[in-house]
C-alpha positions in Angstrom: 32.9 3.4 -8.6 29.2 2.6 -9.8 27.5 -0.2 -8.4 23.9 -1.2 -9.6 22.4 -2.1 -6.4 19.2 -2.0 -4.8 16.9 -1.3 -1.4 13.7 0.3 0.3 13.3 0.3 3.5 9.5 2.0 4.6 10.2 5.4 5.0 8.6 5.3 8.2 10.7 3.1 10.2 13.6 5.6 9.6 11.9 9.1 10.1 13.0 10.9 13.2 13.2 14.4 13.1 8.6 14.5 13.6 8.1 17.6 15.8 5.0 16.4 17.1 4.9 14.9 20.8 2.2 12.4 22.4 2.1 11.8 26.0 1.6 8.5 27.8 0.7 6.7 24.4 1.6 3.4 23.9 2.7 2.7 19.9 4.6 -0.4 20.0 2.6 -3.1 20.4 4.3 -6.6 19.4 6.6 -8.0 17.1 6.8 -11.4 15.1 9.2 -12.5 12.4 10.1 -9.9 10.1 6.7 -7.8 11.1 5.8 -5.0 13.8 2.6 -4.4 15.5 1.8 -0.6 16.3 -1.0 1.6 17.5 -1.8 4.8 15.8 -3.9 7.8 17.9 -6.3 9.3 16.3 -6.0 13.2 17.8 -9.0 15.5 17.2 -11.0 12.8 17.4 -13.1 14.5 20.7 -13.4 17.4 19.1 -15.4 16.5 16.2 -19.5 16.8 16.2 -21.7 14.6 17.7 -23.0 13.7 14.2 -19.8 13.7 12.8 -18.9 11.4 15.6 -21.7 9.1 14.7 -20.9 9.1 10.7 -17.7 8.0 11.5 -18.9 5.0 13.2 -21.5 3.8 10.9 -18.7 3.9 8.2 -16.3 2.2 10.5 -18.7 -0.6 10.7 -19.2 -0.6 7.1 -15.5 -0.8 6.5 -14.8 -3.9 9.1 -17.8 -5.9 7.5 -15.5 -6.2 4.5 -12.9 -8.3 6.0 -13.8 -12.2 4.7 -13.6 -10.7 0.9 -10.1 -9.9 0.9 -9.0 -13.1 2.7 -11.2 -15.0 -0.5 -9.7 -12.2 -3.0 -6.1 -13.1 -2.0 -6.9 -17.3 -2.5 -9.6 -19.8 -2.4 -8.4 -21.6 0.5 -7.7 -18.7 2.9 -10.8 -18.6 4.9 -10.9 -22.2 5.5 -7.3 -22.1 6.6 -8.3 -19.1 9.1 -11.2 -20.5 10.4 -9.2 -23.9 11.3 -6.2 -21.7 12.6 -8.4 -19.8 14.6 -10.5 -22.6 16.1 -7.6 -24.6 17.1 -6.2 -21.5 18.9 -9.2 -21.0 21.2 -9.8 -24.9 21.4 -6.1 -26.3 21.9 -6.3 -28.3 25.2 -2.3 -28.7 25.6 0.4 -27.2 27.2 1.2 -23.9 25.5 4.7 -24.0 26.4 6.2 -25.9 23.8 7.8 -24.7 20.6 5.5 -26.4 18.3 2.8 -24.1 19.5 4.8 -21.1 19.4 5.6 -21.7 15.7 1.5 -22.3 15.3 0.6 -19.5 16.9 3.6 -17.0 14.9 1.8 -18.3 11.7 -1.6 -18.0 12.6 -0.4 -14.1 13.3 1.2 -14.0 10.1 -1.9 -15.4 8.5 -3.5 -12.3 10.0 -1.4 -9.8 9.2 -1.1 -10.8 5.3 -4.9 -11.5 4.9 -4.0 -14.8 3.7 -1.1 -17.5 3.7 0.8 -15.7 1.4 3.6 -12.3 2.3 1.7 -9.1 1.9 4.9 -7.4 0.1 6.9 -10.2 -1.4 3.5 -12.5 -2.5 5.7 -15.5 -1.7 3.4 -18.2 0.5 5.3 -18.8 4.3 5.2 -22.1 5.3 4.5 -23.4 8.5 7.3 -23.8 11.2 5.5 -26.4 12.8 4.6 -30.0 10.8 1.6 -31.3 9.1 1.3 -34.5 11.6 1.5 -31.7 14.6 -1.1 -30.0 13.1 -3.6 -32.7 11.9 -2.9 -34.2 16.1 -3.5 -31.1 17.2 -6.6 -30.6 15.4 -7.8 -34.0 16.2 -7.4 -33.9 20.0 -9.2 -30.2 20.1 -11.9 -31.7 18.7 -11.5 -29.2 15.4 -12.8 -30.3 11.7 -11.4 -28.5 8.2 -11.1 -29.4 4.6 -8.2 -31.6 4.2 -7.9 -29.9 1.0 -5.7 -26.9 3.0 -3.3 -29.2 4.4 -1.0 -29.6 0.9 -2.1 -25.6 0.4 -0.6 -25.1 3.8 2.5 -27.6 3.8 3.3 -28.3 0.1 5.8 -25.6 -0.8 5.2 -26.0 -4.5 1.3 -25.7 -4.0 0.5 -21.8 -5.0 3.5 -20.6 -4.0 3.0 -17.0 -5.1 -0.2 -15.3 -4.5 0.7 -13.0 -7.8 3.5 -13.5 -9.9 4.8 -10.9 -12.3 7.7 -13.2 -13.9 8.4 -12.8 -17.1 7.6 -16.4 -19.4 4.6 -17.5 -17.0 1.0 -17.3 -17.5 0.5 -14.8 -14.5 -3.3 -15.6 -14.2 -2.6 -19.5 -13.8 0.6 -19.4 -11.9 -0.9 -16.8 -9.4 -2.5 -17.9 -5.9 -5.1 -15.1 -5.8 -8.8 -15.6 -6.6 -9.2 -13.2 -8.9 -10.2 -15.6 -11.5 -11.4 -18.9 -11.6 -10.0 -22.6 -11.4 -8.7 -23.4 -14.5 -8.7 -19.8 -16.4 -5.7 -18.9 -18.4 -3.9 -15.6 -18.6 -5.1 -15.9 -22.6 -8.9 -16.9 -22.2 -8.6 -13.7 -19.3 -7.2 -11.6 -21.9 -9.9 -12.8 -24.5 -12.8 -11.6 -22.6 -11.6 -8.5 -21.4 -11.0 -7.7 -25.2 -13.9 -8.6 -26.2 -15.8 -6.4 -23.8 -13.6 -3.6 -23.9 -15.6 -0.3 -23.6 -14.0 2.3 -25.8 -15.9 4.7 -25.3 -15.2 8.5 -23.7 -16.7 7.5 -20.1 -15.5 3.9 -20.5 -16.7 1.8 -17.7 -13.1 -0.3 -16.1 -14.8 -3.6 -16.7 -13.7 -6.2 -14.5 -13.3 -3.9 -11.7 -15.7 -5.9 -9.5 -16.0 -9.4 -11.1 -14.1 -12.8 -11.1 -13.8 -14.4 -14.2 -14.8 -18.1 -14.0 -15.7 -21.3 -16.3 -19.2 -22.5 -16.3 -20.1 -26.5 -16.4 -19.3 -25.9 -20.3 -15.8 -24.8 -19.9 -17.5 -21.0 -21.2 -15.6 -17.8 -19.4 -18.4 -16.5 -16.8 -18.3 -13.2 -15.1 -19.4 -13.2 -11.8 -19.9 -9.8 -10.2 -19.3 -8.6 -7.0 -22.6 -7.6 -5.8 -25.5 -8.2 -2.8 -27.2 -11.1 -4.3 -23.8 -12.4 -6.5 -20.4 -13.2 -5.3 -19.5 -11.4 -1.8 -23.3 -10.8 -1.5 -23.3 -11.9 2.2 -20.9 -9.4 2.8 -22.0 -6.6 1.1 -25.2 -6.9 2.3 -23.4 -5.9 5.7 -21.7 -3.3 4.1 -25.0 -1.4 2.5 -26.7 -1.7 5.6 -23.8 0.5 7.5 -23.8 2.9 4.9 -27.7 3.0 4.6 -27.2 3.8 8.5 -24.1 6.3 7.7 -26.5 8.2 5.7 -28.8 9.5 8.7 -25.2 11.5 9.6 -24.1 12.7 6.3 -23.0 15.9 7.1 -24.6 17.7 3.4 -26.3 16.5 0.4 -23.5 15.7 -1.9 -21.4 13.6 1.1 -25.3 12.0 1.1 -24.9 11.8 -3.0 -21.9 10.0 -2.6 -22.6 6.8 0.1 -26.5 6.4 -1.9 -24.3 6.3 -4.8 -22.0 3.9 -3.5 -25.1 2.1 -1.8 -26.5 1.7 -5.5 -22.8 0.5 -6.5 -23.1 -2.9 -4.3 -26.6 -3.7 -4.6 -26.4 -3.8 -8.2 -22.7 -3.9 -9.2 -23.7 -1.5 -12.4 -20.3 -0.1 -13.3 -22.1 3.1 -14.3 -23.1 3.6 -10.8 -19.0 3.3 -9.8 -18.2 5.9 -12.4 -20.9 8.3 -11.0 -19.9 8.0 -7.4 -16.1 8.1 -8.4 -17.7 11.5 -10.0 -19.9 13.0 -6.9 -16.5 12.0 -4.5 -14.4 14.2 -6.3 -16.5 16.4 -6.3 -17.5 16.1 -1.9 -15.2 18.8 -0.9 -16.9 20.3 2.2 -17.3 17.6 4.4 -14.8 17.1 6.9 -15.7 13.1 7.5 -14.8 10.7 4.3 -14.3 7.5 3.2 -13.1 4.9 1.1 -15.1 1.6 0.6 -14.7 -1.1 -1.8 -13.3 -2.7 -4.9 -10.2 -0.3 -5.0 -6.6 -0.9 -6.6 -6.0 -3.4 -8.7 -2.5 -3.9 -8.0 -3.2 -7.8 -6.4 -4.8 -8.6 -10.1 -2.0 -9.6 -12.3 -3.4 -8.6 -15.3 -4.2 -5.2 -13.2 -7.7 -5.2 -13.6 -9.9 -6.2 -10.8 -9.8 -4.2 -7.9 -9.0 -5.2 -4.2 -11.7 -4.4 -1.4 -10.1 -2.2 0.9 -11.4 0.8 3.5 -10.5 3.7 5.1 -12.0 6.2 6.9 -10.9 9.8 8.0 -11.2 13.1 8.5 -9.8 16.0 7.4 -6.6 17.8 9.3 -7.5 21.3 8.9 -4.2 22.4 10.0 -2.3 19.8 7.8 -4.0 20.4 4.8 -3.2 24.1 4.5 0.4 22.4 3.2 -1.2 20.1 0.7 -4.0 23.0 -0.4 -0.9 24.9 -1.0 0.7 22.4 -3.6 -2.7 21.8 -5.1 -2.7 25.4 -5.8 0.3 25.3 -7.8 -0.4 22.1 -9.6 -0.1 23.4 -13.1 3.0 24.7 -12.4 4.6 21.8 -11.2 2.8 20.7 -14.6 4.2 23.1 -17.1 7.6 23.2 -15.4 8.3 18.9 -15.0 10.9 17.6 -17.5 8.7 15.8 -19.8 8.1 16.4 -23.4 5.6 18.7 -23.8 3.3 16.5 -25.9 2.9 14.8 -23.1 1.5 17.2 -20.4 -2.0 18.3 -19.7 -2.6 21.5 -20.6 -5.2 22.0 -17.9 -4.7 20.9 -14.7 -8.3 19.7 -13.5 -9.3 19.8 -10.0 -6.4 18.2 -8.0 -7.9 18.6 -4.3 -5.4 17.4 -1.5 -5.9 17.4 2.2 -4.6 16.0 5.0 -6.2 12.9 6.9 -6.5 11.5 10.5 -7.2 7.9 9.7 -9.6 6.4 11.8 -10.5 2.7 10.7 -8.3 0.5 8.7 -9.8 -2.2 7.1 -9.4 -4.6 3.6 -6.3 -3.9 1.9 -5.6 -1.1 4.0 -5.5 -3.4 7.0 -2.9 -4.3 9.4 -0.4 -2.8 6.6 -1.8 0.6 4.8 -0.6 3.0 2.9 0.3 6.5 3.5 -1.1 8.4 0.4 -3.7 7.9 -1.5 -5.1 9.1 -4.7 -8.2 8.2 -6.4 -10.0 7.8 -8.7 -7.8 5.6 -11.1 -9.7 5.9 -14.3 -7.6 8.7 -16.0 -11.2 9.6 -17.6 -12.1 11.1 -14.5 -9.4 12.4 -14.0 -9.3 14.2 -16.8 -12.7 15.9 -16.8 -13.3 15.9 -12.8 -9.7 15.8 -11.4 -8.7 13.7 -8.7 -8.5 13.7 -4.6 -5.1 13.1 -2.9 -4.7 12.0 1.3 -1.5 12.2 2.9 -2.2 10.1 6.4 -0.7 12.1 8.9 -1.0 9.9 11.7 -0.3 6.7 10.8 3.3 9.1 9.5 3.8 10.0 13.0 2.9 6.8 14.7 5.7 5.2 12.4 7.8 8.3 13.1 6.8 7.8 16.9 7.8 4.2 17.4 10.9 4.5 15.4 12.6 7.0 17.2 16.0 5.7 18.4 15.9 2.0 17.1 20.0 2.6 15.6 19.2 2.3 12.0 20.5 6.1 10.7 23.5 5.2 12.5 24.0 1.7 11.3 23.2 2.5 7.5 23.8 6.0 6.9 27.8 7.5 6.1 28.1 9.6 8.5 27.3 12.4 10.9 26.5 15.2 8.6 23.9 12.8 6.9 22.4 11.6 9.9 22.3 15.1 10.9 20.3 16.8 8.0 18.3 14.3 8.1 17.2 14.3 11.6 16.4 17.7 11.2 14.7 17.9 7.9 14.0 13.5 7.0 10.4 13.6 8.3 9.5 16.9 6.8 10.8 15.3 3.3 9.0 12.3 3.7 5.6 13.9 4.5 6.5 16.0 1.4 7.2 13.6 -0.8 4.5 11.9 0.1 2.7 15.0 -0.9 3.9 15.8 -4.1 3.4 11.7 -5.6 0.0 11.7 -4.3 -1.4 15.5 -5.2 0.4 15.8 -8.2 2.5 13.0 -9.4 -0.2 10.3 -10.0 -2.5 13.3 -11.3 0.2 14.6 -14.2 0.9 13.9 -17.9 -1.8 12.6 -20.0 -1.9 9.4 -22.6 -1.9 9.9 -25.7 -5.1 8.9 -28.2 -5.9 5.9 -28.0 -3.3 4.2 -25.2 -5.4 2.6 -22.5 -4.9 1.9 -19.4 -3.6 -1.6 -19.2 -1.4 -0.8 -22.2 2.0 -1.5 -20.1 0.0 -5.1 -18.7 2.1 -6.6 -16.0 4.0 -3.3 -15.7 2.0 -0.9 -15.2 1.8 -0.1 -11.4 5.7 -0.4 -11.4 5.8 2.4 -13.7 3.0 4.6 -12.7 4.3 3.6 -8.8 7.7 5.4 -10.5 6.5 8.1 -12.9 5.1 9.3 -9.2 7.2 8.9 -7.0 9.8 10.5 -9.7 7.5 13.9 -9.7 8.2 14.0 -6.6 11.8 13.6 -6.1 12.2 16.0 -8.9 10.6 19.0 -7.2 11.4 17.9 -3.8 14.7 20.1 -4.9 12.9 22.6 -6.7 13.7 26.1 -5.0 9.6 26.6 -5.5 9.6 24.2 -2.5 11.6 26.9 -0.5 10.0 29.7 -2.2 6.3 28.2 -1.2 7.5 27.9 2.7 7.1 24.3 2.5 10.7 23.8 3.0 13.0 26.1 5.3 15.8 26.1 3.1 17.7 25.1 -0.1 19.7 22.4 1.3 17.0 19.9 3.1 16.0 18.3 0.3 18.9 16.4 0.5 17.8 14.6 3.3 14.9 13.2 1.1 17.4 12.7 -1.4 19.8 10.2 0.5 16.7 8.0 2.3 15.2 7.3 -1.3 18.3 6.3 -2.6 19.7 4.3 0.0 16.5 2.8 0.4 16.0 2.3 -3.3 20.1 1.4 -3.3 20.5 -0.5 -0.3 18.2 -1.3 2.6 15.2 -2.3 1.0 16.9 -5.8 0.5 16.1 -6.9 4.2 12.4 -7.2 2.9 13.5 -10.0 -0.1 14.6 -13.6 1.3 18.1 -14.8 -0.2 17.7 -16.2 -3.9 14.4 -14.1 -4.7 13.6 -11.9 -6.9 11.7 -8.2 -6.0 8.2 -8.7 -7.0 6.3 -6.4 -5.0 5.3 -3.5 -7.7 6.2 -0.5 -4.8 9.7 -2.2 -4.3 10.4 -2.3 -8.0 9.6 0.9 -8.9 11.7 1.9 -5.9 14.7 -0.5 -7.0 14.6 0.7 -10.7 14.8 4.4 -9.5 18.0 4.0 -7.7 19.5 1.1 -10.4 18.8 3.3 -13.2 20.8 6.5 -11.2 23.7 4.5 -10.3 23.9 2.9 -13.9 23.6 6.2 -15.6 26.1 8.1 -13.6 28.0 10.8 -16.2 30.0 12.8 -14.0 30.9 16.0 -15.2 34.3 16.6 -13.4 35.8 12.9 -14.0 37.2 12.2 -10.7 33.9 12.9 -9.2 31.2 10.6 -9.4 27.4 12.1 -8.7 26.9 9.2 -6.6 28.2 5.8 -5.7 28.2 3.0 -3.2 31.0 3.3 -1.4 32.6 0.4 0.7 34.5 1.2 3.6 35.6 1.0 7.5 32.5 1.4 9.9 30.6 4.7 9.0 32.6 7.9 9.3 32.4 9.9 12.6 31.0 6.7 13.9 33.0 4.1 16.6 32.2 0.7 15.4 33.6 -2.5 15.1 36.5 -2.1 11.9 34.5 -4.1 9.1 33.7 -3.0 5.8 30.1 -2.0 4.9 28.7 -0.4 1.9 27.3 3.3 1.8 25.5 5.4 0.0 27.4 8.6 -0.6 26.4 11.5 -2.8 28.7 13.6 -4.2 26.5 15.7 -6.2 22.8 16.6 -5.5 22.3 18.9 -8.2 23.9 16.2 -10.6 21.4 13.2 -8.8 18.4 15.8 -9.2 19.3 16.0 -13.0 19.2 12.1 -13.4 15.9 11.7 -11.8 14.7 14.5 -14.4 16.1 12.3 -17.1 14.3 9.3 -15.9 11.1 11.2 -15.0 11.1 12.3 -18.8 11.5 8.6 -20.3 8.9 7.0 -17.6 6.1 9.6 -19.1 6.8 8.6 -22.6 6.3 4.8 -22.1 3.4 5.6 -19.6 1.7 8.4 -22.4 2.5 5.9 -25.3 2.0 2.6 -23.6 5.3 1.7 -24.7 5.1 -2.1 -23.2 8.6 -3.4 -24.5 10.1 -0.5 -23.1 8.5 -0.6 -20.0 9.5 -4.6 -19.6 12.4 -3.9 -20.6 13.2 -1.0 -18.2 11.5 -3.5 -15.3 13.4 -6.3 -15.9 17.0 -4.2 -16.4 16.6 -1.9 -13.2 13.8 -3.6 -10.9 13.7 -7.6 -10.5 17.1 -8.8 -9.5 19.1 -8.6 -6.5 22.8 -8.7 -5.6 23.2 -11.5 -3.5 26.4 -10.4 -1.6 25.2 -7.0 -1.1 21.8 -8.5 0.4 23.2 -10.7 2.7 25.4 -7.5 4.2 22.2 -5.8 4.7 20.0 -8.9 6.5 23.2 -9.1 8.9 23.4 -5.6 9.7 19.6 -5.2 10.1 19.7 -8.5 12.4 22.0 -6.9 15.1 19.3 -3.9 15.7 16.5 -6.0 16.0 13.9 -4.5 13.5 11.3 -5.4 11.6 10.9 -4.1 8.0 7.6 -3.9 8.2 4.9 -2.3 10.0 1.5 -2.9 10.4 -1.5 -1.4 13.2 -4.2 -2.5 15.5 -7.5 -0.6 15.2 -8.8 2.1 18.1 -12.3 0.3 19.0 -15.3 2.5 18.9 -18.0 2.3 21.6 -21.2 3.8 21.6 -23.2 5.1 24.1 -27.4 5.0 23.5 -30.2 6.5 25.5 -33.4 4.5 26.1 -34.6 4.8 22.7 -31.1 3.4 21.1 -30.2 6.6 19.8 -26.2 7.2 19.8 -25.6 9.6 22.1 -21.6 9.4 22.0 -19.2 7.7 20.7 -15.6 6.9 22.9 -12.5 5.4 21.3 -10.7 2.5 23.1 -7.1 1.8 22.4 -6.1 -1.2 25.0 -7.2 -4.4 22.6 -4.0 -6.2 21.7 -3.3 -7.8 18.1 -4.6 -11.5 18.4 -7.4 -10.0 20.1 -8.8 -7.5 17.9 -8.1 -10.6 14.8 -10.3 -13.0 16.9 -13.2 -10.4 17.2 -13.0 -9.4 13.7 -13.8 -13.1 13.0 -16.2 -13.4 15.1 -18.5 -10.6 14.4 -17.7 -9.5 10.9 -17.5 -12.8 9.2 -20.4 -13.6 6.9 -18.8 -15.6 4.0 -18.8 -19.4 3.7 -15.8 -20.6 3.5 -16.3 -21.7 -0.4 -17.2 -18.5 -2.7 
């Protein structure tokens, strides 16, 4: 039978079969309603150079100092709602014990984790468990002032209640929370502007990157830039002076290029000066320490334009990267040999560098919940001409791997023993490589064709790119070039990479949507339309045998259980599913090369948005019995220094014993320079 369901479960709560071993350290940290708290080591750490030590640090700070401008990115109100939160949890004078305050204190952790009061996956705004009278008491006998203006923000469930929508019919810049424009800016005056200051020209700047669109007194659309002196000055001023301090440890003169570069970016906000350090990063591929810092992915924007701070910093793991070198190597293979038309491939492969990465701050966007691949820069320009960098995050992969390891899920949601077998052995191997092959050469292939931009596909356009990769990389994740490369042992362990992205594309990812909603989040969709499509495009060649279905049955095979019927994922034919996502990979390109906007809404809407309600309430009930949370999120290492007499660092030590709610409270304290009206 065929059965056009959905799911995506992060890969990491699933992944067992990591080879790695730590002793003694302590992942799991807390959980809180659908959300789990984790540490992440960060080995090699010791070994590193004094200097390189030091470097680390300054950028760490430079990264942390960030914090206050994604809160105001993700809406206007979410600093002063923090600040009050915060205050009346170090002030509150009462018993503790009760369950009003335990509600409080679950929000103001959720308020935390998402940056804001609204879900960092599903953008829909949580609302307080406790009431608006308990709070505004509360307040008032802690002795703790706010702007009245958050309480209907707060309580009011039809106050912003997405922080970005993508629905089809709506103005998205109006009917989203997030403060990437101004009060009273529509999705058509946004569109206006950016028309009428579109650069077409070969080195395009991406105007709008680092700006908010706002009205002056006149009602007149008004860019304000990101910049020391404009909007997030106070902040960035913080951030410059780190990196003006990272500079005394650069460890050679184009690392150097790159943070004066990026120095130059945020004291001026010149969007030449972005395309030039996006340039002189590419090109940094000596030094071991490296970071990202700044107006980043746009993903938040719903008209995709203006990007999100976020920070990272890492160094390379020389061991690790041997495997990502290897399928940078063979990128224009993987190139010439994809199932797209031909018109639609580059015919020179520029520059793909991959590595490797121990993370070692989080921070912005990339903070409490990251990603595990990255690849940058987005202006296909660059690309182009310079070629790109891709990061697989090994750690944070084996701290999810880590803290995973036994919680029931493979045998609560996978068929049966033979699955959960080849995919214990060979499930965290295919997730690292898949991880791999999106980032180094999925978001780096194909090309657009003259005169498609960028934001041609609009709303849609990180669900498809999000797709087109993640496609690229299904498809070779069978390809016996894999085998033949060494980076999988044999020709049957794809198949382990196989089942997880379709049961979590088919299935499981549901537990992250609440009953009646739609999937919003752009990674979820593209996830969601990948499986729908496959399991609506099943054209078996033998007729009794279906490539793949979703099988309701007894318990799992080979599994005791209590006799109720669950659904399944069961694939009949991997060569036959492998085939499909070839099919799809082919069609995804041609949209994303022509800019083919009705056929990407179209393919959205079909595959992507909606969700079967029996089937999801199945899934929140099984998930519910093993206790876990569906998403995943980290607390920091903290770095101290050690000076001699003249302040010089002389070491720096990395701490890993400060718990969630504390490191949040420091955070606030000493890195928060914004007002709390931008």
């Amino acid at each position: 039978m065929k059965k056009s369901l959905t799911i995506i479960l992060a890969a990491a709560c699933v992944l067992c079969g990591c080879q790695k071993k730590q002793q003694a350290f302590q992942y799991n940290v807390e959980k809180f309603y659908d959300l789990e708290i984790l540490r992440y080591d960060v080995p090699e750490f010791d070994s590193l150079s004094l200097q390189q030590k030091q470097l680390v640090y300054c950028l760490s700070e430079a990264a942390l100092w960030g914090r206050d401008i994604l809160f105001d990115q993700n809406g206007r109100y979410n600093l002063r709602i923090r600040r009050a939160l915060e205050a009346l949890y170090l002030n509150y004078p009462f018993d503790k014990s009760n369950e009003d305050y335990a509600a409080f204190e679950r929000y103001l952790k959720r308020v935390w984790f998402s940056n804001g009061i609204h879900h960092h996956y599903s953008e829909d705004k949580f609302l307080p468990e406790f009431s608006q009278e308990w709070f505004v008491a509360a307040c008032e006998k802690a002795g703790v002032t706010y702007d009245e203006a958050i309480l209907p923000v707060m309580f009011d469930p039809a106050v912003m209640p997405k922080r970005m929508t993508a629905q089809d019919g709506v103005d998205l810049v109006a009917g989203s929370a997030g403060n990437y424009y101004g009060k009273g800016v529509t999705q058509a005056e946004a569109e206006a502007w950016y028309a009428a200051h579109k650069d077409n020209s070969a080195e395009p700047l991406w105007i709008g990157l680092n700006s908010q669109l706002a009205k002056d007194a006149d009602g007149k659309i008004v860019e304000r830039v990101y910049k020391v002196g404009g909007l997030y000055g106070e902040a960035l001023e913080k951030v410059v002076y780190w990196l003006k301090e990272a500079l005394n440890y650069a460890e050679n003169d184009r690392q150097r290029e790159v943070i004066e570069k990026m120095i130059a970016f945020n004291e001026t906000g010149d969007l030449k000066l972005f395309n030039e350090y996006c340039i002189a990063w590419v090109q940094d591929l000596d030094s071991r320490v490296d970071y990202v810092n700044g107006f980043t992915e746009t993903y938040s924007d719903p008209l995709g334009i203006t990007g999100t701070w976020e920070s990272m910093v890492n160094f390379k793991d020389l061991a690790a990267t041997k495997r990502t070198q290897l399928i940078s190597d063979n990128a224009q293979w993987f190139e010439d040999h994809s199932t797209t038309d031909p018109k639609y491939k580059k015919e020179e492969v520029k520059g793909v560098s991959a590595k490797v990465i121990t993370a070692a701050i989080l921070a912005g966007d990339c903070y409490p919940a990251t990603p595990i691949g990255i690849n940058l820069p987005n202006a296909n320009w660059i690309r182009k001409e310079y070629g790109s960098k891709s990061v697989t995050i090994d750690n944070l992969m084996h701290a999810y791997n880590e803290a995973a390891k036994g919680n029931g899920f493979n045998e609560e949601f996978m068929i049966d023993d033979q699955i959960r077998d080849i995919y214990t052995k060979y499930g965290a191997q295919c997730g690292d490589l898949h991880t791999d092959l999106h980032e180094c050469v999925g978001h780096g292939s194909g090309k657009l064709m003259p005169g498609v931009t960028k934001d041609a596909l609009k709303e849609h356009a990180s669900t498809i790119e999000e797709a087109r990769a993640d496609l690229f990389g299904l498809y070779y994740l069978a390809d016996p070039k894999l085998v033949e490369l060494g980076l999988l042992p044999n020709k049957d362990a794809y198949k382990a990479g196989y089942y997880q992205q379709m049961m979590n594309g088919a299935m499981t990812q549901l537990v992250r949507i609440e009953p009646g909603k739609d999937v919003e989040e752009a990674h979820m969709r593209n996830r969601q339309l990948i499986a729908n499509w496959v399991l609506a495009h099943v054209t078996p060649e033998k007729p009794e045998v279906e490539i793949i279905e979703v099988a309701k049955q007894v318990g799992n095979i080979n599994h005791d259980g209590p006799c109720e019927r669950k659904h399944y994922l069961r694939v009949n034919d991997y060569e036959g599913l492998r085939r499909l996502y070839g099919e799809l990979l082919a069609e995804i390109q041609r949209i994303t090369s022509e800019g083919d906007y009705l056929a990407a809404k179209q393919m959205v809407e079909t595959y992507a948005v909606k969700v079967n309600p029996d089937l999801h309430q199945e899934v929140l009930e099984r998930y519910a019995k093993l206790n876990l949370a569906p998403y995943k999120g980290f607390v920091n290492p903290v770095y101290k220094v050690e000076r001699n007499a003249e302040g010089e660092i002389t070491n720096v030590k990395l701490d890993f014993t400060e718990g969630y709610a504390e490191q949040h409270l420091r955070y606030s304290r000493n890195y928060s320079p914004l007002p709390d009206v931008n």
